[in-house]
C-alpha atoms as one frame of an Amber mdcrd trajectory, in Angstrom:
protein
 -47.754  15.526  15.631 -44.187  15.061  15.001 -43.986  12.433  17.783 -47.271
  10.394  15.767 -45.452  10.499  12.612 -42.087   9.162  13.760 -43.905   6.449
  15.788 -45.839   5.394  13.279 -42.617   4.952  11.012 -40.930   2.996  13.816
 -43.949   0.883  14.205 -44.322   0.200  10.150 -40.818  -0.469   9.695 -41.250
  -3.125  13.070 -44.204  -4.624  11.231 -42.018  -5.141   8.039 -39.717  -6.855
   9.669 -42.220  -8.924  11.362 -43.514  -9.609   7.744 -39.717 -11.035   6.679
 -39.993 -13.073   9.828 -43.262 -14.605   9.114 -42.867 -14.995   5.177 -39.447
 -15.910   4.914 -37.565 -16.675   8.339 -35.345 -13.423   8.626 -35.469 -11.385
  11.383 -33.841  -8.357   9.030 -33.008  -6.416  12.628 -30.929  -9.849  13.818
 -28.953 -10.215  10.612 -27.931  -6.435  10.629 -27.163  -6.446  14.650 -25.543
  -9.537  14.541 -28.050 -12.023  16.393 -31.501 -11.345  18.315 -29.970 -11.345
  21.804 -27.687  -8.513  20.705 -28.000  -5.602  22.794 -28.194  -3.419  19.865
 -30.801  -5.380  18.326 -32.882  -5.833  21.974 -32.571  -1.767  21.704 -34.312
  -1.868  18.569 -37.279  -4.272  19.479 -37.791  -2.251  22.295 -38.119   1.323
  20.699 -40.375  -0.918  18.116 -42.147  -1.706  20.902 -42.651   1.802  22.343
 -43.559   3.030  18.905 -46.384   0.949  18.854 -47.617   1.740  22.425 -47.742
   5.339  21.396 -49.463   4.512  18.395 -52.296   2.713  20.222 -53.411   6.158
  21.787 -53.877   7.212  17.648 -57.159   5.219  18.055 -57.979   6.971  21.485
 -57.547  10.477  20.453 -60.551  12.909  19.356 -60.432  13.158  15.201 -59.349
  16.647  14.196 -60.170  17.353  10.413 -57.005  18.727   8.951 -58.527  19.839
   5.319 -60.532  22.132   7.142 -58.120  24.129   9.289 -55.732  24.784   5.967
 -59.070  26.014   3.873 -58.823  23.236   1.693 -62.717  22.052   1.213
């Protein structure tokens, strides 16, 4: 669950930046690593990417009902 949460972060803050990109032109994560072809900033993309790969199997996974198993109704 831990793993889900922190992916999901990774892949929300990607998506933000993907937002910058689209609405204004700035790639946030190539302005703060110093160009998109940075290795730093390649590192980043690709844990992005990762994130999101884990996040696909969210959709696969049977639903659990967490109000239930804390007694809330």
């Amino acid at each position: 669950m831990l793993m889900d949460r922190i992916a999901l972060i990774v892949a929300i803050i990607g998506g933000l930046n993907w937002g910058c990109i689209g609405l204004f032109n700035f790639d946030l994560v190539a302005f703060i690593c110093g160009g998109s072809g940075n290795w730093i900033a390649r590192t980043i993309y690709t844990v992005v990417g990762l994130a999101a790969l884990w996040c696909i199997t969210l959709l696969f996974r049977p639903e659990t009902n967490a109000n239930t198993s804390h007694g809330h109704a």
